[in-house]
C-alpha positions as CSV (number, residue, x, y, z in Angstrom):
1,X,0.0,0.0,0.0
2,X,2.8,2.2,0.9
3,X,4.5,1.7,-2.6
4,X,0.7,2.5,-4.4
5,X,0.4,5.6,-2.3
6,X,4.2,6.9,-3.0
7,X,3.4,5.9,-6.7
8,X,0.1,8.0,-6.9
9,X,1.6,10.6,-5.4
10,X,4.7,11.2,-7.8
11,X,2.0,10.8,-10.2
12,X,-0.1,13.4,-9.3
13,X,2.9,15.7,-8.4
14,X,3.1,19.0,-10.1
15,X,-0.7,18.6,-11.4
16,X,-3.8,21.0,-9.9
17,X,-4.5,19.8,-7.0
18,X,-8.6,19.0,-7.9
19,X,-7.3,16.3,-10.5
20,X,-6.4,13.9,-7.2
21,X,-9.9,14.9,-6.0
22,X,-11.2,14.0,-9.4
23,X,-9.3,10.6,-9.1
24,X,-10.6,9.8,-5.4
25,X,-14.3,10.6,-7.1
26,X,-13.6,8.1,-10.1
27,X,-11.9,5.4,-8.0
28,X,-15.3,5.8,-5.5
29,X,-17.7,5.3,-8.7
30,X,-15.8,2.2,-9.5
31,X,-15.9,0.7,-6.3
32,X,-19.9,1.2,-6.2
33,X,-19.9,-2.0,-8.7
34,X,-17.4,-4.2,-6.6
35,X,-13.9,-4.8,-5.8
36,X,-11.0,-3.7,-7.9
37,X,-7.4,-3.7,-7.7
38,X,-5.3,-0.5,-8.2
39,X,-2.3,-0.4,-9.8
40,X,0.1,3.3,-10.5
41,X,3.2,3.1,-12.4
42,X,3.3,5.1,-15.6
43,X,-0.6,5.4,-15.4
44,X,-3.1,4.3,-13.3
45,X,-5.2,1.1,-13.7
46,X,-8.4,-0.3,-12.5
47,X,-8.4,-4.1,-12.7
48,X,-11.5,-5.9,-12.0
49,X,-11.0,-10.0,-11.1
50,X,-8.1,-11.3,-13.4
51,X,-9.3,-13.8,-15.6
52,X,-7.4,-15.4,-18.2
53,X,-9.9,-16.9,-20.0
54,X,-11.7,-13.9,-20.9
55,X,-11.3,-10.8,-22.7
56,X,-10.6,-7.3,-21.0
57,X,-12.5,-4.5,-20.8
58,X,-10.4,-1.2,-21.4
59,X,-11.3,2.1,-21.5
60,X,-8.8,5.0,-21.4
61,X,-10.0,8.3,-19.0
62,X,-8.7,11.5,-19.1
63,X,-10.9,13.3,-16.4
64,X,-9.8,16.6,-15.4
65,X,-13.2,18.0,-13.4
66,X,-15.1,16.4,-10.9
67,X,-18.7,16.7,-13.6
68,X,-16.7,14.3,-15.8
69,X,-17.3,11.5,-13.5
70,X,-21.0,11.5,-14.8
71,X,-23.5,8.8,-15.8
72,X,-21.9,8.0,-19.1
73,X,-18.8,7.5,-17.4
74,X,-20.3,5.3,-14.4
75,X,-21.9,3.1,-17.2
76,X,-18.8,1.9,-18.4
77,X,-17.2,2.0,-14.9
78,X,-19.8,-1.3,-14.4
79,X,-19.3,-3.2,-17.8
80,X,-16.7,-5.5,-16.7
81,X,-18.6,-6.2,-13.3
82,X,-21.3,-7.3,-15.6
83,X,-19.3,-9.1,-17.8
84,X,-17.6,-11.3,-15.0
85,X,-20.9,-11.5,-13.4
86,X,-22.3,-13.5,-16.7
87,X,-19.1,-15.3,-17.0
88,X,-19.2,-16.8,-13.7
89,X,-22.9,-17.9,-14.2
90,X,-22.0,-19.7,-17.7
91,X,-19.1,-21.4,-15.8
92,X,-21.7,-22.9,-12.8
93,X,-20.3,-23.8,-8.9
């Protein structure tokens, strides 16, 4: 955790200070569909469940104001939660 927070943080450094704020909003908008895991090296990721046997979702954000996290945006926040979800049930116990 401490090497995520360092990495987000040399990330952000330099930048206005509402684009963290913006983040925290987008991470929080993701995390009302599930878990994730977070990830910050030379950008940050969102990874839902690792599954090999699928394909991934990806969608590149550039969000630089907090009305950008919007419904648009929260519809394909939950598109690989529903995906996995199906998945899972084609798969049975």
């Amino acid at each position: 955790m401490a090497l995520l927070r360092a990495a987000l943080a040399e990330h952000f450094a330099g930048k206005a200070p509402e684009l963290r704020t913006v983040f925290r909003r987008f991470v929080r908008a993701a995390r009302e569909n599930g878990p994730l895991t977070l990830y910050a090296q030379t950008r940050i990721v969102l990874q839902v469940r690792a599954n090999p046997t699928r394909t991934d979702w990806i969608h590149y954000f550039r969000l630089s104001h907090m009305d950008e996290v919007d419904d648009e945006v929260r519809v394909w926040l939950v598109e690989p939660y529903k995906y996995d979800s199906q998945a899972r049930l084609r798969a049975g116990p």
